[in-house]
C-alpha positions as CSV (number, residue, x, y, z in Angstrom):
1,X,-14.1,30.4,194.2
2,X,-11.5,28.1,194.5
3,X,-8.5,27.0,192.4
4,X,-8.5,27.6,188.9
5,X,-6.3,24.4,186.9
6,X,-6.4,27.5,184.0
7,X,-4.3,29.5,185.9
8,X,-0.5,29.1,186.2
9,X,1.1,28.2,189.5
10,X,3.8,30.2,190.8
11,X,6.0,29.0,193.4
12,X,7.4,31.0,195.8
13,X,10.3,31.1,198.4
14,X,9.3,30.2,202.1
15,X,11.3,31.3,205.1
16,X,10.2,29.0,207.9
17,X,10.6,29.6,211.8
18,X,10.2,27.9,215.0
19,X,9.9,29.8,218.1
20,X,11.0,27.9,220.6
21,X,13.1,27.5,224.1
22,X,12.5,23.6,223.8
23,X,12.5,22.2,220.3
24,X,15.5,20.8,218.5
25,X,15.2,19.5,214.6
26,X,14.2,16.3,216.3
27,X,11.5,17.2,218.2
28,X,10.2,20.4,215.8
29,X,7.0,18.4,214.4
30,X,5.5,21.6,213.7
31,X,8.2,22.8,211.3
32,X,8.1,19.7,209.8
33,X,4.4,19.7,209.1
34,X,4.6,23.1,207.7
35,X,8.0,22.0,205.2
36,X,6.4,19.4,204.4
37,X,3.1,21.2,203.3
38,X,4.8,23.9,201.6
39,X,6.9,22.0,199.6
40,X,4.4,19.1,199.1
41,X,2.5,22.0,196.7
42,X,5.0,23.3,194.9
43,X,6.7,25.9,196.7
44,X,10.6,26.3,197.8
45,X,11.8,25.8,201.0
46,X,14.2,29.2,201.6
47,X,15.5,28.6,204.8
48,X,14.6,26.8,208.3
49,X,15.7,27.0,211.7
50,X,14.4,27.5,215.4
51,X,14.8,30.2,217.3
52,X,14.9,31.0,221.4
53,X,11.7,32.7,222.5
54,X,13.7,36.3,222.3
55,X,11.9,39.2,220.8
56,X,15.0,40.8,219.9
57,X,16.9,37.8,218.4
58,X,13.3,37.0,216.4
59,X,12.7,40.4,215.5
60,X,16.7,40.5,213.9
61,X,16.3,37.2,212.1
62,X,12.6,38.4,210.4
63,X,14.4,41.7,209.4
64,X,17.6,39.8,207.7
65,X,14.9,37.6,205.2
66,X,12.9,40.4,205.0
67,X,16.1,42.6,203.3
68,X,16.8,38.8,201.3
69,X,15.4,39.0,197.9
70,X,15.1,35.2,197.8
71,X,12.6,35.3,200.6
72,X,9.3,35.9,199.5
73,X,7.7,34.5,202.4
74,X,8.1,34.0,206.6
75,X,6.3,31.5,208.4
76,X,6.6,31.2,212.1
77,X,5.4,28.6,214.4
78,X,5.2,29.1,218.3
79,X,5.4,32.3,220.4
80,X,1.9,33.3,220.1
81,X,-0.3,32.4,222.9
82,X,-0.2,34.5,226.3
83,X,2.5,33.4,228.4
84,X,5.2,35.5,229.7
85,X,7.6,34.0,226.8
86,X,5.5,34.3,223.8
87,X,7.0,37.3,221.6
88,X,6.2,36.5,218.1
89,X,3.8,39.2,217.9
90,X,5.5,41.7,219.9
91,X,8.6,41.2,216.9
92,X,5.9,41.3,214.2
93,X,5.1,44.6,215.4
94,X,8.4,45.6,215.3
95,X,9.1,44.8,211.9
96,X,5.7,45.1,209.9
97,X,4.5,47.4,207.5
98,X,1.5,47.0,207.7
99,X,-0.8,44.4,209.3
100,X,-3.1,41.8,207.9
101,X,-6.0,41.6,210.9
102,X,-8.5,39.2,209.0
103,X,-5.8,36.1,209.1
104,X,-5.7,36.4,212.9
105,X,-9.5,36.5,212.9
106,X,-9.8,33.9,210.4
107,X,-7.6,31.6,212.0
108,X,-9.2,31.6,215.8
109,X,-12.6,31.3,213.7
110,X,-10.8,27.8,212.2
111,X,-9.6,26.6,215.4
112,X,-13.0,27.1,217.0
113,X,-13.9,23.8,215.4
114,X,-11.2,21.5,216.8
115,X,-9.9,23.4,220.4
116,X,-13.0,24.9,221.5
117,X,-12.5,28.2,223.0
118,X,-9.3,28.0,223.7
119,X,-8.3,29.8,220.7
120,X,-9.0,32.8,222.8
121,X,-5.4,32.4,223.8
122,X,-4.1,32.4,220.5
123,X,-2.2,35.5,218.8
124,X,-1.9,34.4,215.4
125,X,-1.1,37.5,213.7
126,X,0.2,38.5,210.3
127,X,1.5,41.5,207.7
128,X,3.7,42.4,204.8
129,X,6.9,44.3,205.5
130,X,9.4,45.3,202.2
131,X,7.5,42.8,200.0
132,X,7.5,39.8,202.1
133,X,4.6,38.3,203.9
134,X,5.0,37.0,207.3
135,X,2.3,34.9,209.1
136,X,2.8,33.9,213.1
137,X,1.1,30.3,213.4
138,X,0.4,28.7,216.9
139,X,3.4,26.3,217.8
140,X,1.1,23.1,217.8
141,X,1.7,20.8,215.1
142,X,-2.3,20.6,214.9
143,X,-2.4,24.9,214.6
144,X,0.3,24.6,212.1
145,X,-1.7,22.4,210.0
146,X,-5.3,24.5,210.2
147,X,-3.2,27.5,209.3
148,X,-1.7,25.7,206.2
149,X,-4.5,23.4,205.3
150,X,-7.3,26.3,206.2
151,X,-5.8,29.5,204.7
152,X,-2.3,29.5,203.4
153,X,-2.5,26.8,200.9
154,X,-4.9,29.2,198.8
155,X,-3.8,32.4,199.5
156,X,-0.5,31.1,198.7
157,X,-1.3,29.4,195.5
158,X,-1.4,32.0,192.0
159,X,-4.3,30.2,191.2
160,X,-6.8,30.5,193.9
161,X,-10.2,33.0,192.9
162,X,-10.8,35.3,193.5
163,X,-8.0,36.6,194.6
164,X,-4.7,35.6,196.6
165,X,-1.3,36.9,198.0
166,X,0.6,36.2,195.3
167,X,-1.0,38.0,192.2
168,X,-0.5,40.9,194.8
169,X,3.3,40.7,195.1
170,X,4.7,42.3,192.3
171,X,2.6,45.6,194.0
172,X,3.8,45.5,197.7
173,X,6.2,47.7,197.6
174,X,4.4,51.0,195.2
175,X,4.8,53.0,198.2
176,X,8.8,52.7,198.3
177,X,8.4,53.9,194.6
């Protein structure tokens, strides 16, 4: 279990998000954890920008990359806890597939160790629509990093055992066949 140096890495496009009524490229530290991160291994940077806490406007931008070939990948940050402007989710549901329950899980199981049980208040949430993968992260640059550090790094990297996202791209889409 683990990486395998055998095993070819494959980069792959990222679409990164912030949710946010607040955050300008100045002040986005999250985002820029999460660029930095993705990029720092290998993979490509698709597209970045912040986005009002508006399920409609979210749910819109998450279906334009999902139609975009060169986005394999969307990461969000923010939008997820409880309060009455938090709509990642609710735009996930609108545009996913199908869901992906055990990141949600095994994110709040991660931030257990560092926020106590305050990730009760989380949403983290993720799922697969058209071929891409799209993962809702917490807006806190200290979230951002668990979800990286903690699950996406492998599950994003070809060469994680025994198994991982992307050997399972190329069969996303067998049901539009």
């Amino acid at each position: 279990m683990g990486i395998d140096e055998s095993r070819t890495f494959v980069p792959i496009n990222i679409a990164v998000m912030t949710v946010s009524d607040t955050r300008t490229p100045d002040t986005d530290t999250s985002g820029d954890a999460l660029v930095a991160r993705l990029t720092g291994v290998g993979h490509k940077l698709a597209v970045r920008l912040i986005m009002k806490d508006d399920v409609a406007l979210i749910a819109a931008k998450l279906k334009q990359w999902i139609a975009d070939p060169n986005v394999d990948c969307i990461i969000t940050s923010g939008g997820t806890g409880v309060t009455g402007r938090d709509v990642t989710p609710e735009a996930f549901k609108q545009v996913c597939e199908k869901e992906i329950p055990g990141f949600g899980e095994l994110f709040r199981w991660i931030s257990l160790k560092s926020i106590g049980t305050s990730t009760v208040q989380s949403r983290a949430t993720a799922g697969v629509a058209n071929g891409t993968y799209l993962f809702a992260l917490p807006g806190s640059t200290g979230a951002v990093k668990d979800g990286w550090d903690e699950i996406l790094k492998f599950q994003l990297d070809s060469r994680h055992t025994p198994c991982n996202f992307v050997e399972l791209m190329p069969r996303l889409k067998e049901h539009l066949k």
